[in-house]
C-alpha positions as CSV (number, residue, x, y, z in Angstrom):
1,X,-6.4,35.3,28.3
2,X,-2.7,33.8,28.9
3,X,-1.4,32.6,25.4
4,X,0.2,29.4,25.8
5,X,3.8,29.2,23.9
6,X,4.3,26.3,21.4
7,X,7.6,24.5,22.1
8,X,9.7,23.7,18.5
9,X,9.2,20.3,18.1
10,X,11.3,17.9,20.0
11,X,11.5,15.1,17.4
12,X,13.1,17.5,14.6
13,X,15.6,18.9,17.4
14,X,17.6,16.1,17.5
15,X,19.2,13.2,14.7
16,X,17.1,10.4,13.9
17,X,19.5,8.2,15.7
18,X,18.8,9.8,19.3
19,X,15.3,9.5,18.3
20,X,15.6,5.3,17.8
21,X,17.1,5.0,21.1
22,X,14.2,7.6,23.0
23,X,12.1,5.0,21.7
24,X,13.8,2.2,22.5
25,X,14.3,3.3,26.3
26,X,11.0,5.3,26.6
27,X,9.3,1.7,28.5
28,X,12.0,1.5,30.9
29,X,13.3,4.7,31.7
30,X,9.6,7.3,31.2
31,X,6.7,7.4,34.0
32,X,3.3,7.7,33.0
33,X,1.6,11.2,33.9
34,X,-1.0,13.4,32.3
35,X,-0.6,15.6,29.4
36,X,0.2,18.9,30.8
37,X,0.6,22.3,28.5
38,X,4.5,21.7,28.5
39,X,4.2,18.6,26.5
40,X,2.4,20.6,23.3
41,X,4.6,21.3,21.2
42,X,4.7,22.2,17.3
43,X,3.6,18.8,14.6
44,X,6.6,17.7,12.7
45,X,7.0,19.7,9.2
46,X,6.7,15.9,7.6
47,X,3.1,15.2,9.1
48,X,1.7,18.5,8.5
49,X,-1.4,18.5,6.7
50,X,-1.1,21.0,4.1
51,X,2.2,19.0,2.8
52,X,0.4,15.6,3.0
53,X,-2.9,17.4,1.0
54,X,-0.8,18.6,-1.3
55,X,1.0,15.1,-1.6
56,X,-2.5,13.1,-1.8
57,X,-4.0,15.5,-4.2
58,X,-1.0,15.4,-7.4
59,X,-1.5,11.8,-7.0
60,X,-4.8,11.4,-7.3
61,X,-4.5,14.0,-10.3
62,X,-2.6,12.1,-12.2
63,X,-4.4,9.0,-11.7
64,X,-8.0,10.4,-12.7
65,X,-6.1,11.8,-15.8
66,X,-5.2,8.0,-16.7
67,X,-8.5,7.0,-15.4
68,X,-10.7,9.8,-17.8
69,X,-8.6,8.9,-20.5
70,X,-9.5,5.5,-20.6
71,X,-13.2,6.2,-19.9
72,X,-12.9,7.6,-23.1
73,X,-11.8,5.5,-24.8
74,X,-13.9,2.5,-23.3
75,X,-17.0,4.8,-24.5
76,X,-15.9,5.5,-27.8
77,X,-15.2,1.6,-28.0
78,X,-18.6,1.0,-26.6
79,X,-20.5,3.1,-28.7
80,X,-18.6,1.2,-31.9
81,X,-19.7,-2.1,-30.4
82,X,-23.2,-1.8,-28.7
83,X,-23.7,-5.2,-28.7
84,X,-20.5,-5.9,-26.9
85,X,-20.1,-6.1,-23.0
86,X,-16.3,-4.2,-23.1
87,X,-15.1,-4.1,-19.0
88,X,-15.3,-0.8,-17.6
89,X,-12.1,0.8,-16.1
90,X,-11.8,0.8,-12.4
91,X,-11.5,4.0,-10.7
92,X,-8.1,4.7,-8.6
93,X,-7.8,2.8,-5.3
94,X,-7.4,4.5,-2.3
95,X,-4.9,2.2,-0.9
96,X,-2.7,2.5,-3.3
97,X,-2.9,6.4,-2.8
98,X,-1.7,6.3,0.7
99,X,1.2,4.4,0.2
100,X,2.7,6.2,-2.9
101,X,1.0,9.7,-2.3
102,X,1.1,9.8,1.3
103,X,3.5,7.4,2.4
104,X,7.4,8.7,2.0
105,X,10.7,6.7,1.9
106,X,10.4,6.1,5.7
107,X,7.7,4.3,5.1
108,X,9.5,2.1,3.2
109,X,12.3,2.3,5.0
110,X,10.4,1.2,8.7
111,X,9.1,-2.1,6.3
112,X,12.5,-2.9,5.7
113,X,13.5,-2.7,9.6
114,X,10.4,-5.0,10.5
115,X,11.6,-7.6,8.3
116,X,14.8,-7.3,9.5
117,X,13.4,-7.3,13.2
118,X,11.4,-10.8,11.8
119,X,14.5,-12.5,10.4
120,X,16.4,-12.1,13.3
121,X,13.5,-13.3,15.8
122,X,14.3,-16.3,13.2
123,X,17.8,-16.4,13.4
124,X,17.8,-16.1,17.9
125,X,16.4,-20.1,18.1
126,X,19.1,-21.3,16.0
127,X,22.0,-19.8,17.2
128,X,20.8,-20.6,20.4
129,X,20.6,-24.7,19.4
130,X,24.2,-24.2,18.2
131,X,25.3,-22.7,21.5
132,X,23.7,-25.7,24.0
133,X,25.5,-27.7,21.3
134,X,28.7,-26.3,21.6
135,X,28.3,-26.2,25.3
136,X,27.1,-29.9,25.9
137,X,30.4,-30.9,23.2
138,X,32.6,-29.1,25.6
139,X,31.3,-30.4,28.8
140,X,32.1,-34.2,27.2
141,X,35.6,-32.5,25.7
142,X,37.3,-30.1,28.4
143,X,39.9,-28.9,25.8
144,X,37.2,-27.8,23.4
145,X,36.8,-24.0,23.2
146,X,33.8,-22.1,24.4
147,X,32.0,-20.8,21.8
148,X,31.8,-17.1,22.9
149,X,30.8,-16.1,19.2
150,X,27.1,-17.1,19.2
151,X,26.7,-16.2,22.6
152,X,28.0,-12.7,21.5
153,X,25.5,-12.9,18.6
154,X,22.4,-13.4,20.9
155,X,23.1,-10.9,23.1
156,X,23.7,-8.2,19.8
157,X,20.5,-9.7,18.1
158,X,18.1,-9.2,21.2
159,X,19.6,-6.0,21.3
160,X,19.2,-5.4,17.3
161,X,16.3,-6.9,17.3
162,X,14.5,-4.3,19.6
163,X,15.8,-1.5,18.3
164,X,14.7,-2.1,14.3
165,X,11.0,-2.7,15.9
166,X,11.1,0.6,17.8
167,X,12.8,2.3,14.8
168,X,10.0,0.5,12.3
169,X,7.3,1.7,14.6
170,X,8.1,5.3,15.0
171,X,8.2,5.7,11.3
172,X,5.1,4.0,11.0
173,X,3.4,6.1,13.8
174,X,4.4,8.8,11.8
175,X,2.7,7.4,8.9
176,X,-0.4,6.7,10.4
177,X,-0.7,10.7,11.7
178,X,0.5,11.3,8.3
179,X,-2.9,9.1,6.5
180,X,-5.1,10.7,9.1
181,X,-4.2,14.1,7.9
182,X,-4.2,13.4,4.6
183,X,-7.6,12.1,4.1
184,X,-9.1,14.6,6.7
185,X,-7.8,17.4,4.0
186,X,-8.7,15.6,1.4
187,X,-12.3,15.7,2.2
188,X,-12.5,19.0,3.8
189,X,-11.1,20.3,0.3
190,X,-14.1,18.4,-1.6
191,X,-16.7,19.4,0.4
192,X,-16.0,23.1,0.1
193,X,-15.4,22.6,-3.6
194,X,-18.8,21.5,-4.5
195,X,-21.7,23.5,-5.2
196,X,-25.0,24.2,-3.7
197,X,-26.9,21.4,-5.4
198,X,-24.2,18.7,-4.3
199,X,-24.0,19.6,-0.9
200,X,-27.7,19.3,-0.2
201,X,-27.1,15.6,-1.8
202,X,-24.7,14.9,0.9
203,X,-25.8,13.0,3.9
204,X,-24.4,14.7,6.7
205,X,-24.6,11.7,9.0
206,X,-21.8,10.0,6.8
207,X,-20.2,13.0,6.4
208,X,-19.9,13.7,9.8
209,X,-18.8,9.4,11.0
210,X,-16.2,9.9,7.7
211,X,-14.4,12.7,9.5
212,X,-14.7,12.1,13.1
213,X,-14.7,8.1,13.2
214,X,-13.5,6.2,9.8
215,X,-10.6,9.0,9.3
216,X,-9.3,8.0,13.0
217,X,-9.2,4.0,12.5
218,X,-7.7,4.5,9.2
219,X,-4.9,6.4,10.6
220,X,-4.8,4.2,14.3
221,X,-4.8,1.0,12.2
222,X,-2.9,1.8,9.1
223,X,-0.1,0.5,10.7
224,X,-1.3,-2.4,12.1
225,X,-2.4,-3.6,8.7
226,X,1.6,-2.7,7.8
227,X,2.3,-5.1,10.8
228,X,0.4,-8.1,9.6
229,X,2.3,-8.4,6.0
230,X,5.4,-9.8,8.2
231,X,3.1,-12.1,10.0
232,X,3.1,-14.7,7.5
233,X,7.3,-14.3,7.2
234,X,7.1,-15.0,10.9
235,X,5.0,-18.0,11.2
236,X,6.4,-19.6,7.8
237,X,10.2,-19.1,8.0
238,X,9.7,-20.9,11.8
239,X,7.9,-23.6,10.6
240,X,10.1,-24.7,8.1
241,X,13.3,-25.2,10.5
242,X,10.7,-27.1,12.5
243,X,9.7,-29.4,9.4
244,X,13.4,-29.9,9.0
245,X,14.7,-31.0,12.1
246,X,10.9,-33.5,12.9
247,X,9.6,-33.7,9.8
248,X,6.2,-34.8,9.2
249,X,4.9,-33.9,13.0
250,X,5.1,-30.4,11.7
251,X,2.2,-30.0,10.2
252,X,0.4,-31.3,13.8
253,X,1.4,-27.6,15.1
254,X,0.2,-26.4,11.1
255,X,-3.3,-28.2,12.5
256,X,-3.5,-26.5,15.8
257,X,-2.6,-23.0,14.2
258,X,-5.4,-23.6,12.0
259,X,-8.1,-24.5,14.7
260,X,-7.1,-21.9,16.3
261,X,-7.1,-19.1,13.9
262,X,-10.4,-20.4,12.3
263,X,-12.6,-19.5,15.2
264,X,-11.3,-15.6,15.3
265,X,-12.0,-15.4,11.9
266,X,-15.3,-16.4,12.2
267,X,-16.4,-14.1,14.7
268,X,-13.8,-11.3,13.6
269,X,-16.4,-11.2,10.4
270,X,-19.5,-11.2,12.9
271,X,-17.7,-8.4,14.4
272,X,-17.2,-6.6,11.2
273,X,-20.3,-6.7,9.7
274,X,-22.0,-5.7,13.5
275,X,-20.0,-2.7,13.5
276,X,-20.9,-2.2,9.8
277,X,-24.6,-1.9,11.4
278,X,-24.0,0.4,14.2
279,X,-22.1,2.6,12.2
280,X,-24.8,3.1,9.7
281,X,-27.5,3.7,12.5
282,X,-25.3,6.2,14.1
283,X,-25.2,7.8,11.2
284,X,-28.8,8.3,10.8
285,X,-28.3,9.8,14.8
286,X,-25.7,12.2,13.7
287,X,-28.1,13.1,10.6
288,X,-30.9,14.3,12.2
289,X,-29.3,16.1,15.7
290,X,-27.2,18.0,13.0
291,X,-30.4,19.0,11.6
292,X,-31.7,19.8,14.7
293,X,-28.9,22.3,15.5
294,X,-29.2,23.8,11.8
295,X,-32.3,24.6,12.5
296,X,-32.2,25.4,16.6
297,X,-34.1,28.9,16.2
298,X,-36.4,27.3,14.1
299,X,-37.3,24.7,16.9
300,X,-37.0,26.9,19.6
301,X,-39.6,29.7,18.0
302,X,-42.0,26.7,17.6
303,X,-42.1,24.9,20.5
304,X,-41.2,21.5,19.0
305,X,-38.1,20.9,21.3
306,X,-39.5,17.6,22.9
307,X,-40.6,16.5,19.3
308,X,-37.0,16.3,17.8
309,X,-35.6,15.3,21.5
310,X,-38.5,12.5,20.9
311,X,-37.1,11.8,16.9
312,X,-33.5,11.6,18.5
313,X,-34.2,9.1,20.8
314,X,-35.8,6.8,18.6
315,X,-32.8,6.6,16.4
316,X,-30.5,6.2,19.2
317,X,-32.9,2.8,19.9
318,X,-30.9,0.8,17.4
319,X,-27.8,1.8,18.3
């Protein structure tokens, strides 16, 4: 068999400023073609999963530390006041764990550039009113000068502009491999720590949709949930200037913003809980064919193939 050599990775190769403008450029100047054995090359020593385990694991570490302490305490309190209803502690977040154990400075760092891509998608409109301004001024006054400094600034912002989102979204992309990883390790780890009795508690089903399904979205839309903390900078900021310069109108476009979002949020939570539903029947699915391949010699010796292929189907039904 032909053993297929790993390039180094590309990414790590060169500075992180050649990388911003790859990305910048890669829509206009890259065709689309298939993934070929010359485009596999080695992960990037930052989203490696061992590193990002490691990461995940002294955080959580420390946090269940705080968190048994103050289970004992709330016990020893509880057990001096029986009569008294004293509020549990809450176990760690998860959320919180991906940021600050999994997430690094870059992460911070690609926030930082989406803000500044948002203030100067901001900034564009207004320098533009000031330069049809100037423009219309010196069209009624020959001898007034032309006002090549905003003009210079849209130009430099558009370009700006694009290059902090492509800079924010490569570290992000990284951050979302990065979550993926992490909580794919972090599982795998547990499950092979646990003994006998636990594991024959575990419902494989959810196991198995954990690791191969809710592990993915995390990590795909990690970063869109990044994305959608600057959305409220970007319709805010806007609407402001527009409140200034018509005043009350403003809050007709506030009314149409609002029709308009109310009706995805409706059925985006229709959605949610539908997909809440299929993912729990496909669980049951992914229960009993694992069984069924656990056991294959079993099924085979007796003769019951068409009995589980029967079982299988009918949980497929409410899928």
């Amino acid at each position: 068999m032909k053993e297929e050599k790993i390039l180094p990775n590309r990414e790590e190769s060169n500075n992180w400023l050649a990388n911003v403008f790859y990305c910048f450029y890669f829509p206009f100047i890259c065709k689309r073609k298939p993934v070929t054995n010359e485009d596999v090359y080695e992960c990037h020593s930052l989203d490696r999963s061992v590193l990002k385990v490691e990461h995940a694991n002294s955080y959580l570490e420390k946090r269940m530390e705080k968190y048994d302490i103050a289970m004992k305490e709330w016990e020893e309190k509880q057990k001096e006041n029986p009569e008294k209803k004293i509020k549990q502690p809450r176990k760690p977040y998860m959320l919180p764990m991906l940021f600050f154990g999994v997430g690094t400075r870059y992460l911070l760092l690609g926030q930082v550039m989406f803000f500044l891509t948002t203030i100067i998608a901001v900034i564009q409109p207004l320098l533009m009113r000031e330069l049809l301004k100037a423009i219309t001024k010196k069209q009624n006054d020959p001898d007034t000068g032309f006002p090549y400094a905003p003009a210079i600034l849209i130009i430099g912002f558009q370009f700006m502009q694009y290059l902090c989102q492509s800079w924010a979204v490569r570290y992000n992309f990284h951050f979302g491999v990065q979550t993926r990883s992490a909580l794919g390790g972090l599982i795998y780890n547990k499950t092979l720590n646990l003994n006998i009795t636990a594991q024959s508690n575990i419902d494989t089903g959810k196991l198995l949709s954990l690791i191969s399904v809710d592990v993915q979205n995390v990590g795909q839309n990690m970063w869109a949930f990044l994305n959608m903390i600057h959305v409220p900078v970007s319709i805010i900021i806007p609407l402001i200037f527009v409140f200034v310069d018509f005043g009350v109108t403003t809050f007709v476009a506030v009314g149409v913003i609002i029709l308009i979002i109310a009706p995805q949020v409706f059925f985006s939570s229709r959605m949610g809980r539908a997909i809440k539903r299929y993912l729990g029947d496909n669980d049951t699915r992914l229960k009993v064919t694992n069984e069924t391949i656990q056991g294959m010699r079993v099924v085979k010796y007796s003769g019951l193939e068409n009995v589980f292929i029967d079982r299988i189907k009918q949980t497929r039904l409410p899928q």
